[in-house]
Each structure stands twice: as structure tokens, then as C-alpha cells.
N, C-alpha and C positions, 0 to 999 in steps of 0.2 A: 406570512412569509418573512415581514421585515424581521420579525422577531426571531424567528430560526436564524437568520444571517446573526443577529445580535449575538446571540448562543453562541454561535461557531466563533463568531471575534474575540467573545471573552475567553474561548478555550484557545485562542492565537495567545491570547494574554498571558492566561494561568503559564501555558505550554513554552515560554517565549526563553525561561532557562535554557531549553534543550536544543537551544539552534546552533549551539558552538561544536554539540556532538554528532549534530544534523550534518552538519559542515565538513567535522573529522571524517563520517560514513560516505563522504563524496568520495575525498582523498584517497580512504582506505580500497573502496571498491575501483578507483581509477588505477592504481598500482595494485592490485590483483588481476587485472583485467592486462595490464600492462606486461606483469612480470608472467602472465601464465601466456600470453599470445593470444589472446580469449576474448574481444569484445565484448560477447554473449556475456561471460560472466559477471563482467561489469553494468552491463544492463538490470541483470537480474539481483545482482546485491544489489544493486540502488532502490529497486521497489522492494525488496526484503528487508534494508533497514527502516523503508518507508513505513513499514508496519509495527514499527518497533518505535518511533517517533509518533504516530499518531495515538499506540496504545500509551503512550507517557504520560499525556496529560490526566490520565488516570490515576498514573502513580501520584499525578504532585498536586493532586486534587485531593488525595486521599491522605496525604502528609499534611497537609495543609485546612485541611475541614472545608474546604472552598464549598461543598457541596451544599453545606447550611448557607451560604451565604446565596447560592443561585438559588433556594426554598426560598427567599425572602424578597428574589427578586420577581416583577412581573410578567413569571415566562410559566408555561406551562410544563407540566415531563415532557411530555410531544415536545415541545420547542425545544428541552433542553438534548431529548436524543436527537433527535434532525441536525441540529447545529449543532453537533457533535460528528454526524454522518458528514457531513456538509464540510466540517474541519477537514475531514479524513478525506473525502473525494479533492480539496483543492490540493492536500499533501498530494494525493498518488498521483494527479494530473500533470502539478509541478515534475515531479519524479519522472516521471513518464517521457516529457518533454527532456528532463535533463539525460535520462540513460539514454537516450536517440542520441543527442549530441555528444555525448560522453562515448556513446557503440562507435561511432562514425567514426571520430576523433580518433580513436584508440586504434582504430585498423587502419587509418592513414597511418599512424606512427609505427605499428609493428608491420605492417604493410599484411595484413590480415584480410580474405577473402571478404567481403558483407555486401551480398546482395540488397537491394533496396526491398526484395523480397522477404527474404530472412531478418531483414531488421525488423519490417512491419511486424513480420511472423512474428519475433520472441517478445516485440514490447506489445502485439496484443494478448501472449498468454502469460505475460510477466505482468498486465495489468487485471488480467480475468483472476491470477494468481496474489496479486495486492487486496483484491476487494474479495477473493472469495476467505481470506486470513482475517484481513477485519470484520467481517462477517461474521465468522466465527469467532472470533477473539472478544470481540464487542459484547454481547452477548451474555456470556459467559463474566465478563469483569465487573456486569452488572447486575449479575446475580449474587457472583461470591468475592468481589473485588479483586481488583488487580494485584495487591500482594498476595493472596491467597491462592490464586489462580496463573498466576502470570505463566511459572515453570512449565506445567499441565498443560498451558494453551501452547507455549511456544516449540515447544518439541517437538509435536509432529511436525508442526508449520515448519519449522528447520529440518525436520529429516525429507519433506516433500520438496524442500529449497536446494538440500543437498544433492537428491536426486536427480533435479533438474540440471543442476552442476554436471552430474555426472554423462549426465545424457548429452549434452554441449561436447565433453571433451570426450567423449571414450566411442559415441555412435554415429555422431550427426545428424542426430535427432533432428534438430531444427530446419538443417539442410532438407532433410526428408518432408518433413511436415511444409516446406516450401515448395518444393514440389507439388504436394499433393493442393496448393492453390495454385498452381500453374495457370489455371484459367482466370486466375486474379492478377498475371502478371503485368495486364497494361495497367492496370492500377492496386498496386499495393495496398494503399492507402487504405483499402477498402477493407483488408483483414483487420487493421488498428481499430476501424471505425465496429467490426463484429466484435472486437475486444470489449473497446469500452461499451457497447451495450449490452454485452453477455453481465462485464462489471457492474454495473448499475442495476441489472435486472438482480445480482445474487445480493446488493446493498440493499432493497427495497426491503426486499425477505427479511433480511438480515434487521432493518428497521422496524417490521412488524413484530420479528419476536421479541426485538430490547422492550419497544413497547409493552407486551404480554406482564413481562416480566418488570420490568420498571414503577409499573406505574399501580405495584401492590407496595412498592418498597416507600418507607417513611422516610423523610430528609429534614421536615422542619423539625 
């Protein structure tokens, strides 16, 4: 186990250029969220650049040859996909925590309805939505690489992000789907807590197949 964390630390490392764009995608999704009246959507860009951040370290792994260098080190495939998974659950969780105080925040200021119900609601299908992306994103970048691949993976994952957008502002989807936990209402909390385990459950999967596939592929 120590050695998966090890994994995940060096990929904080390799990844640690892309914290300044990490940064800009708070802003950007805080003033969309701002200028449209929308908490929702501010929540939801936040875990959506989240997947966009954690698939990076790919990219500057792969500019970089970093990958001959973690063949040399004493970590196993396993170790290196886990602490890679491992990376990506601490991004979404950060994220996760940040779009709640970011959602909150943002409807005090536009003075915007947000149930504590509807918050739980969007940030546990906005994280079931972060892990079921890298999931499949993962996967894939480790089959045919992240430049090769990147376009192909992100598109749908943007057109199902889009949608989600659309469903915030045009239906009240989320309102509805709060609703329909109404018997969750004394404790919200509880939906977040169905999230992150739906998340976690689609990351496992997600880890056995990088594995399948990982561990034909040659690095040294």
C-alpha cells in the first residue's frame, strides 16, 4: 500500500506544472456560475475540469518519457496504476469539497435557491460523474496514450457535461431528482455519501481493466 501512495506522490510531482491552470478552472467556473445565476453549474465545472487535470499527468508523462523512469523505479504496474487511481480520487475529493463551498457561496451572492438537499444531490452525481469519466478516460490513455486518444475520450464526456448544463438550467432536473430523495431530507448528507460510493465502486472496475491492459504493455 505504502508504495501505491508513493506512485500517487510522484504523479502530484510529475503533474505539479498544471496547478496554475487548476487554479484558473476555479475562477473560470466561479464566474460562470456567477454570471449565469447557476450554482449548479459551478459545481459541475469544477468536477469536469477535475477530469481534465487529473488526465494531465499523462500528457506531461508522455512529453516527458517519465514513464521509463517509474520502469526503473521499485514499484510494480499495480502500484504504478493504483497510485495513479489514488491521484485522481484525492483531485475529485478536493474538487468535491471545493464545488459545495463554491455552490453555497455562489447562491448567497446571486441570492439563488440551494437546498442542502439539491446540493448534496448535484455533488453526489457530479462525483459519480468525475469517477465514471476517469474511468473511462484512464483506460483508454493507457492503451493508446493520451495524445492519441485524448480528443476521442473527451467529447462525449463534454457532451454528457453539456447536457447536464442543460438539464440545471432549462428543466430542474436536480430540483426533481431532490425530490425524489425526499425521504433523505433529514439527512442529505446521505445522498453525497451514495455518490462517493457508486464513485469508487465504477474506479475499482475502472482499475481492473487499466490493469488487463497495462500490464502487456512494455516501459523498460
Amino acid at each position: 500500500m505504502n508504495r501505491m501512495f508513493n506512485a500517487a506522490k510522484l504523479d502530484f510531482y510529475t503533474a505539479k506544472s498544471t496547478l496554475a491552470f487548476a487554479l484558473l478552472t476555479f475562477v473560470v467556473s466561479a464566474v460562470v456560475g456567477v454570471s449565469t445565476r447557476q450554482p449548479i453549474i459551478t459545481m459541475v465545472l469544477v468536477m469536469v475540469f477535475g477530469v481534465y487535470i487529473c488526465g494531465s499527468v499523462f500528457s506531461v508523462e508522455e512529453k516527458n518519457h517519465i514513464d521509463k523512469l517509474y520502469g526503473i523505479l521499485p514499484l510494480t504496474k499495480h502500484d504504478m496504476i493504483t497510485g495513479r487511481y489514488i491521484y485522481a480520487l484525492i483531485i475529485g475529493l478536493a474538487d468535491i469539497l471545493i464545488a459545495g463551498v463554491f455552490g453555497f457561496e455562489i447562491s448567497l451572492i446571486v441570492g439563488a435557491d440551494l437546498s442542502p438537499l439539491t446540493l448534496f444531490t448535484t455533488l453526489g452525481l457530479a462525483f459519480v460523474y468525475f469517477c465514471f469519466a476517469v474511468g473511462i478516460a484512464f483506460p483508454i490513455y493507457y492503451k493508446f496514450t493520451f495524445t492519441k486518444a485524448y480528443v476521442f475520450t473527451m467529447i462525449p464526456i463534454y457532451i454528457v457535461m453539456m447536457f447536464a448544463i442543460f438539464l440545471s438550467r432549462r428543466t430542474g432536473f436536480y430540483d426533481s431528482l431532490g425530490r425524489a430523495f425526499q425521504s433523505l431530507s433529514g439527512a442529505p448528507a446521505v445522498i453525497l455519501l451514495i455518490g462517493l460510493v457508486v464513485g469508487l465502486i465504477l474506479l475499482a472496475g475502472s482499475i481492473y481493466v487499466s490493469d488487463s491492459i497495462y500490464k502487456r504493455k512494455e516501459i523498460y
